[in-house]
C-alpha positions in Angstrom: 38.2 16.5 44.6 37.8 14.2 41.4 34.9 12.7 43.4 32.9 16.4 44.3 33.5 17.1 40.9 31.3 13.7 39.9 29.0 14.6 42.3 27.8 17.8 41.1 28.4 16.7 37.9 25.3 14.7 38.6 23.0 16.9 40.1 23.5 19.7 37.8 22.0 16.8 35.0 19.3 15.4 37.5 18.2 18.7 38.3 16.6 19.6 35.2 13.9 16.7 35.3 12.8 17.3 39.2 9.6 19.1 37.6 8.9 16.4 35.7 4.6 14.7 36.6 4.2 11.6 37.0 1.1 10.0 34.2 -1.1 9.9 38.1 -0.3 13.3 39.1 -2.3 15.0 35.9 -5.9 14.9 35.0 -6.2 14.9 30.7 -8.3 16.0 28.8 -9.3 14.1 25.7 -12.5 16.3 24.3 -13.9 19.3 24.6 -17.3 20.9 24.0 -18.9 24.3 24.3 -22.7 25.4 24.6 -24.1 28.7 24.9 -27.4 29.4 26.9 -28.6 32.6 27.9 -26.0 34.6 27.4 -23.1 32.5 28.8 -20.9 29.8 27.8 -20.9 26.1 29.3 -17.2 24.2 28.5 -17.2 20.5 29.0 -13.7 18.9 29.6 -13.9 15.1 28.7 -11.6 13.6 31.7 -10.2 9.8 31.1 -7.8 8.0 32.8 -4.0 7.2 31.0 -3.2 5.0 33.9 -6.2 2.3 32.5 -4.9 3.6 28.4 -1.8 2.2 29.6 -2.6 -1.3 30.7 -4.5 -1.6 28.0 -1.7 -1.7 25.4 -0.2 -5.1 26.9 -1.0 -8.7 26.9 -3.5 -8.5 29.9 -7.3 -8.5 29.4 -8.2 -4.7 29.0 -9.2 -2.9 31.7 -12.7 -1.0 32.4 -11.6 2.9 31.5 -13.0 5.5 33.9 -14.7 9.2 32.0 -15.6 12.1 34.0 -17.0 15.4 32.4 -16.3 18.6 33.5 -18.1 21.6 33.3 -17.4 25.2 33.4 -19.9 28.6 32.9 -18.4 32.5 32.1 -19.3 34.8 30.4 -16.8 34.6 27.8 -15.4 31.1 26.7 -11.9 32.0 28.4 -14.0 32.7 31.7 -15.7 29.1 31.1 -12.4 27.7 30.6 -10.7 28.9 34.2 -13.9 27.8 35.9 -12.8 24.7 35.4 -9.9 25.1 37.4 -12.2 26.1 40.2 -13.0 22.3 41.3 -9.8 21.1 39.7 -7.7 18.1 42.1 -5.0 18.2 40.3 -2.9 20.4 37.2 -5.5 19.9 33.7 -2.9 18.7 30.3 -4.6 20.3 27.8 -2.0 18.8 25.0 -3.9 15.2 24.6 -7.2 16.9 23.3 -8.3 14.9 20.3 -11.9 16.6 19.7 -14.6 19.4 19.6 -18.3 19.5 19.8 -19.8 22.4 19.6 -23.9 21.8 20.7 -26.6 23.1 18.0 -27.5 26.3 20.6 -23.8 27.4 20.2 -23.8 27.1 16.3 -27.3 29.1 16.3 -25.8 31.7 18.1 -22.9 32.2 15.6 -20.0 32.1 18.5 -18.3 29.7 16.9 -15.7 32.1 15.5 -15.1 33.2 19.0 -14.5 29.6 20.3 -12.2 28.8 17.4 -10.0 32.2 18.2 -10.0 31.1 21.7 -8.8 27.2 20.5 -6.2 29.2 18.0 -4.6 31.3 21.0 -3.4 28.0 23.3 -0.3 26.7 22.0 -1.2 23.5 24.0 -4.2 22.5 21.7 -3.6 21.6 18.2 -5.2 22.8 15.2 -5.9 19.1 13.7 -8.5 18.3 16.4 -11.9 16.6 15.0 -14.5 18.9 15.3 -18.1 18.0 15.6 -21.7 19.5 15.9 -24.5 17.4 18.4 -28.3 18.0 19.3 -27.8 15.5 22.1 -27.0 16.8 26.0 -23.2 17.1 26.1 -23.0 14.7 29.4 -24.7 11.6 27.2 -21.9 12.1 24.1 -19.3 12.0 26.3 -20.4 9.0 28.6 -21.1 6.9 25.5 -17.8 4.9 24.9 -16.9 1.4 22.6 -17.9 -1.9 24.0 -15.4 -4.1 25.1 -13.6 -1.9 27.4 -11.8 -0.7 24.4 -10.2 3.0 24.9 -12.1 6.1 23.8 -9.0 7.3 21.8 -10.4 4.5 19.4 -14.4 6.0 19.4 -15.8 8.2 16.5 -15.4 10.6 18.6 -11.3 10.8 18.5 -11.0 8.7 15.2 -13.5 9.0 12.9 -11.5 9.2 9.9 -10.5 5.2 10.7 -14.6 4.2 10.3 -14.5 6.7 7.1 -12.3 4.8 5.2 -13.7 1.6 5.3 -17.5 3.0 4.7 -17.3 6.7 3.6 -20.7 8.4 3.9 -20.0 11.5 6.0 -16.5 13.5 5.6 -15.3 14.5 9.1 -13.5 17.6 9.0 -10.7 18.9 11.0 -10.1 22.3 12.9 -7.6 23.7 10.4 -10.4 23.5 7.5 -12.9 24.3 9.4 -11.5 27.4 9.9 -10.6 27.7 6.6 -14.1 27.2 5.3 -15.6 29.0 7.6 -13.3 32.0 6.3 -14.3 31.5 2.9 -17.2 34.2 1.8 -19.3 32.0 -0.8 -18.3 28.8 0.8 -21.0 26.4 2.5 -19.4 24.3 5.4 -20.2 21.0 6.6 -20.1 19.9 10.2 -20.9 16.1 10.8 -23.3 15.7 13.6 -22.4 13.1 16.6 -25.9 11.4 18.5 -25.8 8.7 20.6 -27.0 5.1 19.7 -28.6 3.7 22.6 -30.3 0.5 21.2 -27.6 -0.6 18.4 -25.5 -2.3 20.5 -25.6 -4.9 24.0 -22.8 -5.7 25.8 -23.6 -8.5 28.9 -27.4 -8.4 27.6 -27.0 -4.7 28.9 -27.9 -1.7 26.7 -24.8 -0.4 25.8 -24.7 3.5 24.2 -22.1 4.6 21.6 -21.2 7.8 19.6 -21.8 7.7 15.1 -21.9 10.4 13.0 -25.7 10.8 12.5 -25.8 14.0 10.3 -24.3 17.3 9.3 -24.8 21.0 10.2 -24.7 23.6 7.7 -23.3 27.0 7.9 -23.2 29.8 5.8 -20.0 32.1 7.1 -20.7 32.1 10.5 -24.3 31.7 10.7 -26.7 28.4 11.0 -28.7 27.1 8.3 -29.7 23.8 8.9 -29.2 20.2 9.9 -29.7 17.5 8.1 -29.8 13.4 8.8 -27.6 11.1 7.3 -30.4 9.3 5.0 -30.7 13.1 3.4 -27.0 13.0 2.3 -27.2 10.0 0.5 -26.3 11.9 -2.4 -23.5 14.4 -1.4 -21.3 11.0 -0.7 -20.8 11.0 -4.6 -20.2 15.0 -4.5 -17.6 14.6 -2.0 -13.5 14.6 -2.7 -11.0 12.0 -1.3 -13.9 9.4 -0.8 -12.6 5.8 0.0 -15.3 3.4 -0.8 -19.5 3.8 0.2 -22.2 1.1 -0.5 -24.8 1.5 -3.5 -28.1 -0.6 -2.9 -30.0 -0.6 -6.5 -33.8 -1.2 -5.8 -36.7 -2.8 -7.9 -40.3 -2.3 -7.0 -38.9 -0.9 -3.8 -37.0 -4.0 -3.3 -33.3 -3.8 -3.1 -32.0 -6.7 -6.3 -28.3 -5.6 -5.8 -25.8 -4.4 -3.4 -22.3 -4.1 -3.5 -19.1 -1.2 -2.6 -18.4 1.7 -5.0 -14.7 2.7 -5.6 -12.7 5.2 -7.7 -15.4 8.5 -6.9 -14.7 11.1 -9.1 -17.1 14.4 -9.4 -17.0 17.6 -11.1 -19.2 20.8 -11.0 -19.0 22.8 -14.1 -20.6 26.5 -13.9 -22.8 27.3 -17.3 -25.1 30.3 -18.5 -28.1 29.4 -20.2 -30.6 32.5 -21.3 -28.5 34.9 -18.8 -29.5 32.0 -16.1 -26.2 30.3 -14.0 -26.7 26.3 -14.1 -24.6 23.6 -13.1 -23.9 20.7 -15.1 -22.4 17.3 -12.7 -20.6 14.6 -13.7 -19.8 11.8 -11.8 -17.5 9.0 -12.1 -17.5 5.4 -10.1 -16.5 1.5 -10.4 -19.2 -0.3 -8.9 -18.7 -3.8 -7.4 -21.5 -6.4 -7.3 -20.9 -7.9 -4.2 -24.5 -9.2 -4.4 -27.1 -9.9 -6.9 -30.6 -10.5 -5.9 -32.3 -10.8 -9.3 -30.1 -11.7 -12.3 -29.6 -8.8 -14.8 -27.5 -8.3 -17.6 -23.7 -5.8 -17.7 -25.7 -3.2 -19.3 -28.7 -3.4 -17.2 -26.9 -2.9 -13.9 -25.0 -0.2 -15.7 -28.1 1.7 -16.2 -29.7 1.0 -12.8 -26.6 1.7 -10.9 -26.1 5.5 -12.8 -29.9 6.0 -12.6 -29.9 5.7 -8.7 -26.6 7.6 -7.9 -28.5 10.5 -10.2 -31.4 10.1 -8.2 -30.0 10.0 -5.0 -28.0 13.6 -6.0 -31.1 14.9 -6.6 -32.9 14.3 -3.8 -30.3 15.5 -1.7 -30.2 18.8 -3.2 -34.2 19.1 -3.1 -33.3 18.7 0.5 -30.9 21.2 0.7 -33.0 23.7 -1.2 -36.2 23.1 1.0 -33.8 24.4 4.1 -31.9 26.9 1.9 -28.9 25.0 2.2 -26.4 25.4 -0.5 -25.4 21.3 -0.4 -23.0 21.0 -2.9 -21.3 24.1 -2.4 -22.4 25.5 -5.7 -21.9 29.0 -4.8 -18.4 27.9 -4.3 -17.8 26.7 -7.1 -19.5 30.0 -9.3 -17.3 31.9 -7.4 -14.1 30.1 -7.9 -14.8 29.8 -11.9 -17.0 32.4 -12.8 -16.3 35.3 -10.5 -17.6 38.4 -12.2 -21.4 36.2 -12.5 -21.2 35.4 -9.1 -20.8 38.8 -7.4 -24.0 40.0 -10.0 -26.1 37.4 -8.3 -24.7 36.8 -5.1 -26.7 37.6 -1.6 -24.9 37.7 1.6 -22.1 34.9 -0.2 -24.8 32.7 -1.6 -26.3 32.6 -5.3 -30.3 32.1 -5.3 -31.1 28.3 -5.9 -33.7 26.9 -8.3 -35.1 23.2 -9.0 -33.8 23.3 -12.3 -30.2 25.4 -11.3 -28.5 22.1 -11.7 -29.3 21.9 -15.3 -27.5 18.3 -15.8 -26.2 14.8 -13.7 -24.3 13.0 -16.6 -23.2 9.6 -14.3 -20.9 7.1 -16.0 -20.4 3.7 -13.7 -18.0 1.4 -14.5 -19.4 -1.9 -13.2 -17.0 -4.9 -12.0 -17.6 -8.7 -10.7 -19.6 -9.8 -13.3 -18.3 -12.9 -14.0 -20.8 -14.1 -11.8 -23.4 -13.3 -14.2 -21.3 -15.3 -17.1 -21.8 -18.0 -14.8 -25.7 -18.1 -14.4 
């Protein structure tokens, strides 16, 4: 008797893990993307392989890791996403997805808010996913992977935020505030662009293609305003909060004398009225290392040059924004946030008309550090 009793004793514990899969006996998802053409939408699944992940985080030499892409069509994006179950060889595990793209024909279109409801409504899929915009074909983004046979869970694609912090030039931005912004009515919202690099990098004297953050989209609500390149932004890197450390080249006669990192970012947009006119007056903070000094010049010189290009580079970003109506530094935001009653006398459709002269001031003040260097010479 004492031994039945043992017995079931046992099963009844084992019998809660017999529907239990093994790591082979799953196929997992790590990215997803979504395009929209003629009146349907295409889901791309990102497929890798956990049982390569796994060897990879011993000892051994790491192992080449196998991607396959997925694709399914519907009508809506939840008849995309059970199409690809059609074709499926085993159960999908949707929890491991780290990513979405969304391609420039589905931003155009305005669906985004539909594919976000549809991410919202799976409990498997979390809201802190990296989310991404791309003019390049779907197939290429998520075929390019890192050299050395290193995982994908270590790419730009599924950790850009590691690359950010050691040169910050382009925020990436997560589901949960994406959605948020997107919600906003006067707010402008930034998605970083992904391309793929196809002649930075050779691996065996082979071509080898990789993901970077190339650009950002710009959206307005729900609709597309523009896209623009990651030498266009050079100045919304001084606009932007929680930014680590980016590198400031200070050029002479179109010849750079000094380069070096720039810590300690601080901005701040402050709403005015001048002759019944909103401006914007910017000031900008920063400690400026001189990591490399071309052409000797003197504590206050570098001061000067160093403030007079992180103005210049804010203004030629928003004369870029404003030549695609795009409300780059979110100023609309900002009026709306501090000045409420102004804004919703000027506002159209969320956004306040921008001039060339709307930001009235760039006060920059640089702290500038390593200059022992010049005691030296």
């Amino acid at each position: 008797m004492r031994n039945y009793c043992l017995i079931l004793f046992v099963v009844v514990i084992l019998s809660g893990c017999w529907d239990i899969k093994e790591v082979e006996q799953q196929l997992y998802i790590h990215a997803l993307a979504v395009d929209y053409k003629d009146g349907k939408y295409l889901l791309y699944g990102q497929v890798i392989d956990f049982n390569s992940l796994a060897k990879q985080e011993g000892a051994a030499s790491r192992q080449p890791q196998t991607i396959a892409t997925v694709k399914g069509t519907g009508e809506t994006i939840n008849d995309a996403a059970f199409d690809l179950y059609t074709t499926a060889q085993q159960r999908y595990a949707w929890e491991h997805i780290t990513a979405i793209v969304y391609t420039q024909n589905l931003l155009k279109s305005g669906k985004i808010i539909h594919v976000n409801d549809f991410l919202k409504r799976y409990y498997q899929i979390r809201n802190i996913l990296w989310t991404f915009g791309t003019k390049d074909p779907v197939e290429e983004v998520f075929a390019a992977k890192p050299i050395l046979n290193i995982t994908v869970l270590y790419s730009q694609l599924s950790n850009p935020d590691d690359i950010y912090k050691q040169s910050s030039s382009i925020k990436p931005i997560q589901l949960f505030e994406l959605d948020r912004k997107l919600s906003e009515p006067a707010f402008t919202t930034h998605i970083p662009y992904l391309s793929v690099a196809k002649k930075t990098w050779e691996e065996n004297r082979k071509e080898h293609h990789v993901v970077y953050i190339s650009g950002s989209g710009f959206l307005n609500g729900k609709k597309y305003v523009g896209l623009l390149s990651r030498d266009d932004l050079l100045g919304d890197r001084w606009m932007t909060r929680k930014i680590n450390r980016t590198k400031l080249s200070i050029k002479e006669d179109n010849k750079t004398i000094v380069v070096g990192p720039t810590i300690n970012i601080k901005s701040k947009i402050t709403p005015v009225m001048l002759n019944n006119k909103v401006k914007f007056t910017i000031d900008v903070k920063a400690d400026f290392k001189t990591t490399e000094i071309l052409k000797p010049k003197t504590h206050k010189e570098l001061k000067e040059l160093a403030e007079n290009a992180i103005r210049k580079q804010i203004e030629e970003t928003y004369k870029k924004g404003l030549n695609n109506q795009i409300d780059i530094y979110e100023l609309s935001d900002v009026l709306y946030k501090q000045k409420n009653k102004e804004w919703n006398k000027i506002a159209r459709n969320g956004v306040i008309p921008l001039e060339p002269d709307t930001i009235n001031k760039i006060n920059v003040n640089v702290t500038v550090l390593n200059t022992e260097q010049l005691k030296n010479k």
